[in-house]
N, C-alpha and C positions, 0 to 999 in steps of 0.2 A: 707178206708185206715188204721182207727187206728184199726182196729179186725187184717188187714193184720198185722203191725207192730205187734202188741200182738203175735199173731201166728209164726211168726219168731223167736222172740226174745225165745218163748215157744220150735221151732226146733232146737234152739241152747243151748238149759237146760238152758234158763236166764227165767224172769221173770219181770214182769213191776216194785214191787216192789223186791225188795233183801235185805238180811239179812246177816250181817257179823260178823266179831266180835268185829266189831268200832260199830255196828247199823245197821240203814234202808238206802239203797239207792235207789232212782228210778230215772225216767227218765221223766221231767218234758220237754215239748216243748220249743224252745226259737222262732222258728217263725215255718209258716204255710201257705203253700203256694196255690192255685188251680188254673187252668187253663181250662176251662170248652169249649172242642171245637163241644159238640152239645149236644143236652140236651136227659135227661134219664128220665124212669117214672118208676115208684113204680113197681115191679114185674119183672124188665126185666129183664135177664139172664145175668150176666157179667163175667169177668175175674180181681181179681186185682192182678198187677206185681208188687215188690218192688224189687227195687234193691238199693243194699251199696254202697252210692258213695264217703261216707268221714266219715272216721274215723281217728283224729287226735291227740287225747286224750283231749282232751277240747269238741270235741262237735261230733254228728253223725248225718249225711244226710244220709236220706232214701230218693229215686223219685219211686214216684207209677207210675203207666198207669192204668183208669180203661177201659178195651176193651171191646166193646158191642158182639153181635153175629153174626156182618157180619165181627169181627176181626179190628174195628176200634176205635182207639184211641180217646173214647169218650171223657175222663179226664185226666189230668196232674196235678200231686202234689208232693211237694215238704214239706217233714219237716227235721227241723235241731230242734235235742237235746242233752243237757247237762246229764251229772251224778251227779246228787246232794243229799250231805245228807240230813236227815230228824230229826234234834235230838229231842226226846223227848219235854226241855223244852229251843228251840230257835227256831230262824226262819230255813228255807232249808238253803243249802247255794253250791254252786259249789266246784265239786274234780278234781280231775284228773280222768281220765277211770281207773278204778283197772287192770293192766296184766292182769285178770282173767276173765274179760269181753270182754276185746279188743279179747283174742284168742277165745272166744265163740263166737262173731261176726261174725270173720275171718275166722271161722272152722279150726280154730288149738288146738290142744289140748298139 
């Protein structure tokens, strides 16, 4: 799910880390969710689907599906995360979504 996430975020020109002219911001998980409705083994052929279910400016839900090869929703996942910066010399801390992120999510430019 999080190579999925990676890969989204890479078809929308974002990046897990980002660079602005305040700094670094990424995208730090706030929860994690799985739903595991039959089990998979090492090698099998899958599908994973992400879709955007919330984007509010405070935080973004992504839900996977991973589908095996007879088309069945083997897995369910759920993550919800924040935008947070990273400075140098403090701890992260939570922003708002930057405009600039929210319309690359959205596919608006």
């Amino acid at each position: 799910m999080e190579e999925t996430e990676y890969a989204f975020l890479r078809s929308r020109g974002l990046r897990v880390v980002l660079h602005d002219e305040l700094g670094t911001l990424g995208f730090p998980r706030l929860t994690a969710s799985l739903k595991i409705n039959q089990p998979l083994v090492l090698g099998d052929c899958v599908k994973v689907k992400l879709k955007l279910v919330e984007i509010d400016g405070k935080q973004i839900v992504y839900e996977f599906e991973i589908v095996d090869q007879n088309r069945s929703v083997a897995v369910e996942g759920r993550f919800c995360v924040a935008v947070c910066r990273f400075p140098d010399d403090a701890p992260p801390y939570a922003v708002l979504t930057p405009q600039h992120v929210m319309d690359a999510l959205l596919g608006e430019t």
